[in-house]
C-alpha positions in Angstrom: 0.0 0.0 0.0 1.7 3.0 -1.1 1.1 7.2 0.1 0.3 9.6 -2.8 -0.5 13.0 -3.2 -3.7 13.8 -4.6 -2.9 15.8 -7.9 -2.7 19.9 -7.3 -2.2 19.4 -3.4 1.5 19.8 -3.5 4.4 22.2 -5.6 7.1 19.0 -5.1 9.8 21.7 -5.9 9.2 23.7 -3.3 8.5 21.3 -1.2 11.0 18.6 -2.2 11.1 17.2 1.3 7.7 16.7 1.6 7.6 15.0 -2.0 10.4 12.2 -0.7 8.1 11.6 1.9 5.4 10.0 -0.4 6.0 6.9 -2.2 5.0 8.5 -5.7 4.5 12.2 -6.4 1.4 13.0 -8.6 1.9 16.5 -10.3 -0.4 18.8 -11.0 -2.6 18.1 -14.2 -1.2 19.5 -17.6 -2.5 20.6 -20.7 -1.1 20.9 -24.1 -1.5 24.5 -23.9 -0.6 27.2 -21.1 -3.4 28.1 -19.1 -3.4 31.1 -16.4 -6.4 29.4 -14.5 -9.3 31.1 -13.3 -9.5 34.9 -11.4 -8.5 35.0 -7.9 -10.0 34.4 -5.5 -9.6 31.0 -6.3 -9.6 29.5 -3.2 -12.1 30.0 0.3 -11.7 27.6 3.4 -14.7 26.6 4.4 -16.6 24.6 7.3 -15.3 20.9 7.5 -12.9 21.3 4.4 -11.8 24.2 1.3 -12.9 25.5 -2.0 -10.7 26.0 -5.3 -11.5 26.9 -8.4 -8.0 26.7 -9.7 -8.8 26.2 -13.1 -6.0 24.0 -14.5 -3.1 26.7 -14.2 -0.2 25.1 -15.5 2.7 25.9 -18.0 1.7 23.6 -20.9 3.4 20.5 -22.0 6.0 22.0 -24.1 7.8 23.7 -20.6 6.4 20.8 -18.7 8.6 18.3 -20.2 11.7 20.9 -21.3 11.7 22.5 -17.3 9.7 21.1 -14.7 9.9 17.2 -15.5 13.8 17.5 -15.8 13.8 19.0 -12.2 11.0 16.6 -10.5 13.1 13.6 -12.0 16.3 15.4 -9.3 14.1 14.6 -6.3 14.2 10.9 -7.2 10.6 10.0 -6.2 8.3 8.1 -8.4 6.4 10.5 -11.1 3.0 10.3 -11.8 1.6 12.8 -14.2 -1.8 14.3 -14.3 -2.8 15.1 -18.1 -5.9 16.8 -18.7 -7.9 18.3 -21.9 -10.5 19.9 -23.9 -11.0 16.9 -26.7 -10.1 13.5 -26.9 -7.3 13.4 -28.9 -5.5 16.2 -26.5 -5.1 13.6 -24.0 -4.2 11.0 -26.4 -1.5 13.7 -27.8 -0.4 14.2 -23.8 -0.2 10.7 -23.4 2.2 10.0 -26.5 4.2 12.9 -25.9 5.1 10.8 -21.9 5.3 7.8 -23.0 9.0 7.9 -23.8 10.2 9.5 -21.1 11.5 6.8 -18.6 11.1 9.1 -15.5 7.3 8.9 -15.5 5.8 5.8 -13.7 2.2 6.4 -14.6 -0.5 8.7 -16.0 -3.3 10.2 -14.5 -6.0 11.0 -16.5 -7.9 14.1 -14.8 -11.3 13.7 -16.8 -12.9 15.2 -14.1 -12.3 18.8 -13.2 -14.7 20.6 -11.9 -13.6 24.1 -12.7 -13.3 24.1 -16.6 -16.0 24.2 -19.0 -16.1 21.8 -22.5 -14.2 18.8 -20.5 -15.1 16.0 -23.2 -18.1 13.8 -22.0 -17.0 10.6 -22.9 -14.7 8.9 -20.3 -14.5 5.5 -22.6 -13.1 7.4 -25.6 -11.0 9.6 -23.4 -8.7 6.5 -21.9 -9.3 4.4 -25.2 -7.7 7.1 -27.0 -5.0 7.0 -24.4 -4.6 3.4 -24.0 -3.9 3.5 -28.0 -0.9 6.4 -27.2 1.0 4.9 -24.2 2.3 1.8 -23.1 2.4 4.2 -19.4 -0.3 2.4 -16.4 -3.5 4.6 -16.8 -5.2 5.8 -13.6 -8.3 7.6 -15.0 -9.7 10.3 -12.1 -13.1 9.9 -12.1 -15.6 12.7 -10.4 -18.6 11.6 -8.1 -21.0 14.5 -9.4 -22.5 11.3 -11.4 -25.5 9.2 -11.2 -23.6 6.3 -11.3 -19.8 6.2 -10.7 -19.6 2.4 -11.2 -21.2 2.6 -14.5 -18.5 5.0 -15.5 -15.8 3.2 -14.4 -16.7 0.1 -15.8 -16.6 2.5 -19.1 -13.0 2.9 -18.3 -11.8 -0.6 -17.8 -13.5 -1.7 -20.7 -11.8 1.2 -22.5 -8.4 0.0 -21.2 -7.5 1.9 -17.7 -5.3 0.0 -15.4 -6.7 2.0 -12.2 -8.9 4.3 -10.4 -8.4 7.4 -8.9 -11.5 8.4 -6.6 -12.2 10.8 -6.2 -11.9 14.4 -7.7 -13.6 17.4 -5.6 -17.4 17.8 -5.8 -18.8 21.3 -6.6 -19.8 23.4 -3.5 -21.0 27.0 -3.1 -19.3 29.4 -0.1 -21.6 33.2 0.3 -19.3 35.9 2.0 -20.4 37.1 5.6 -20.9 40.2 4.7 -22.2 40.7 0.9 -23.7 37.4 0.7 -21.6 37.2 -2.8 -20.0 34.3 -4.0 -16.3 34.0 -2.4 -14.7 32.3 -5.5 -14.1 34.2 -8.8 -15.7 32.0 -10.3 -18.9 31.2 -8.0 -19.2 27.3 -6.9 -15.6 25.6 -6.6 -14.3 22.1 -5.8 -14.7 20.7 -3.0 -12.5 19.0 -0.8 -11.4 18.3 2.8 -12.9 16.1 5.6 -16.5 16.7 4.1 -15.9 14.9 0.6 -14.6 11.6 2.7 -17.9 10.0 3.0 -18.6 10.6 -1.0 -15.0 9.1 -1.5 -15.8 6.3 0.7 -19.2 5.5 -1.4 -17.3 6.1 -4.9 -14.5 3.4 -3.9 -16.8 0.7 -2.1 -19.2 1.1 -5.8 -16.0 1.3 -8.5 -14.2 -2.0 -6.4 -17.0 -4.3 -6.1 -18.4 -2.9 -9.9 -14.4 -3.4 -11.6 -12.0 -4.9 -8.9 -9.4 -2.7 -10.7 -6.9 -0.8 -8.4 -8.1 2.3 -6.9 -6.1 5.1 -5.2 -8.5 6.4 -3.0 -8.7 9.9 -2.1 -10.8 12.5 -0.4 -10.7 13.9 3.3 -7.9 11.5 4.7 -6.6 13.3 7.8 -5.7 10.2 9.8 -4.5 6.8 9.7 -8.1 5.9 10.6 -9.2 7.7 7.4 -6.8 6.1 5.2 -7.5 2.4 6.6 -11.6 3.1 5.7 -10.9 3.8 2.3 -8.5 0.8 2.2 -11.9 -0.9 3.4 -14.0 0.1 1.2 -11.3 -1.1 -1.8 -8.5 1.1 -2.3 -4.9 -0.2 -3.0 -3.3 2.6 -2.1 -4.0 6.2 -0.9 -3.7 10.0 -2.0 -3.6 12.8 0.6 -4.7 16.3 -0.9 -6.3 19.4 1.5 -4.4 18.0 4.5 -0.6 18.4 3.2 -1.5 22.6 3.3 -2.0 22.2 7.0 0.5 19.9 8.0 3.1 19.0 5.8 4.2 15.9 7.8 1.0 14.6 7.2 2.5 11.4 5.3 4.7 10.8 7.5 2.3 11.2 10.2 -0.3 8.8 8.8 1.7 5.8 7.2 2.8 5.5 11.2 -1.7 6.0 12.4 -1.8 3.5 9.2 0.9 0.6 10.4 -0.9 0.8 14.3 -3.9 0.7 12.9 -3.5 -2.4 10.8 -1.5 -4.1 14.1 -4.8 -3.2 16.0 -7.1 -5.0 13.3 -5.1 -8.0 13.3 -4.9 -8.5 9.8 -1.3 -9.3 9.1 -0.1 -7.4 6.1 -2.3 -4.3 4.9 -3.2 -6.0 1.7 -5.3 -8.0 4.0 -7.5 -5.2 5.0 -8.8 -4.0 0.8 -12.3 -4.7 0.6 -13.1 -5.2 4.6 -15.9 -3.3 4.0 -17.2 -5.9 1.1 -19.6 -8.7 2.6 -17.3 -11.0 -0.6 -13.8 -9.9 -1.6 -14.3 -8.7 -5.1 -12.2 -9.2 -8.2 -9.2 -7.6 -6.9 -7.8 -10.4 -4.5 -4.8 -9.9 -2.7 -2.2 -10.5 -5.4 -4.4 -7.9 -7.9 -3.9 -5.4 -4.2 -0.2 -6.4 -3.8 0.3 -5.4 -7.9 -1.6 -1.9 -7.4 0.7 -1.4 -4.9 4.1 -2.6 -6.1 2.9 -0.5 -9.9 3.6 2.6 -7.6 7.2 1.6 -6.4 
């Protein structure tokens, strides 16, 4: 069971410390294009978690792979890269422009950003299109602002995905005390923090028993205890997002909550606790869980 970073939660080269903490470092998404993102303010804390509406700011993949991939391979963590686009042959385009370089372990495939408009519908065509460009492990980030999340990600394993990542933020709405305006640029913003944990939870107990493909599971961990539900509910392995801005030795923090936590349940290894949650193991057995993790090393 490996420690992530849930994409956009953490600048590893200002933070490079932090990054060699994790067992794989998940940049933020990038698009083919530079994008400045949305107007500040593009992020409000709010009751139980925090708001952005970042907008996919990033420098392109032209400067991402001539600047900032040359200096994230110097840190000598694990790279996965978060690609994200307007049309499906943009990610297919992202993900043939990676595959050669030998620094990046896998790619994440951010279909589902909440703070950008004209994000192609199709998740199926999106990591078909993908599978067809890379010979890279696809993790395809799916949102839960969907009547059914398994349905989708069955979509994407048919289509070719290797993983899960669950979940992205959810939209939520914050009012200013004062003006009773929006407090994002924007108006409604992703959501994230200890309130989206129960809708992770749900996502990852519906997308393992629907797939049994490996899922990183995501979404209010604060805690040891947090990261063993998710592992529960089916996750291999684990992202931490809102929680790195407030305590930077978070991982650190929480692989140690994790290890007494797994010595408390009596389980033996960790692997032994994915799918607790599940009345039947599903597809992934322990082996499938013990290659989700070890495709992270």
């Amino acid at each position: 069971m490996k420690i992530l970073n849930a994409s956009g939660c953490l600048d590893a080269l200002t933070a490079p410390a932090v990054a060699r903490s994790l067992d794989a470092f998940v940049t933020k998404s990038v698009t083919p294009l530079p994008r400045e993102g949305n107007a500040p303010p593009r992020i409000a804390e709010v009751e139980h978690g925090m708001l952005n509406s970042i907008g996919l700011a990033n420098p392109g993949i032209d400067r991402f792979l001539a600047h900032t991939l040359p200096r994230l391979r110097e840190l000598e963590v694990p790279i996965w890269v978060s690609v994200g686009g307007f049309a499906v042959a943009e990610y297919a385009d992202l993900c043939d422009r990676l595959d050669d370089r030998p620094e990046v372990e896998a790619i994440e495939l951010n279909v589902s950003c909440p703070n950008v408009d004209d994000v192609p519908a199709s998740v199926g065509e999106i990591v078909a299109a993908s599978r067809a460009a890379t010979r890279k492990p696809l993790y395809t980030k799916l949102s839960p602002a969907t009547a059914d999340i398994a349905e989708v990600a069955r979509a994407a394993q048919k289509a070719g995905t290797d993983g899960l990542s669950l979940v992205n933020t959810i939209l939520g709405l914050a009012l200013d005390e004062q003006t009773l305006k929006p407090r994002l640029s924007r108006g409604a913003g992703g959501l994230s923090g200890a309130a989206l944990k129960p809708i992770a939870l749900a996502a990852v107990y519906a997308c393992y028993e629907a797939t049994g493909l490996p899922i990183v599971g995501m979404g209010g961990i604060t805690s040891g205890r947090d990261a063993l539900e998710l592992v529960a509910a089916g996750a291999a392995s684990v992202a931490l997002g809102t929680i790195l801005f407030a305590d930077p030795g978070a991982p650190a923090r929480i692989r140690a909550e994790l290890a007494s936590e797994i010595a408390n349940l009596g389980v033996g290894e960790i692997d032994n606790a994915i799918g607790l949650a599940h009345a039947e193991p599903a597809a992934i057995s322990k082996t499938a869980g013990r290659s989700a993790a070890m495709s992270v090393q």
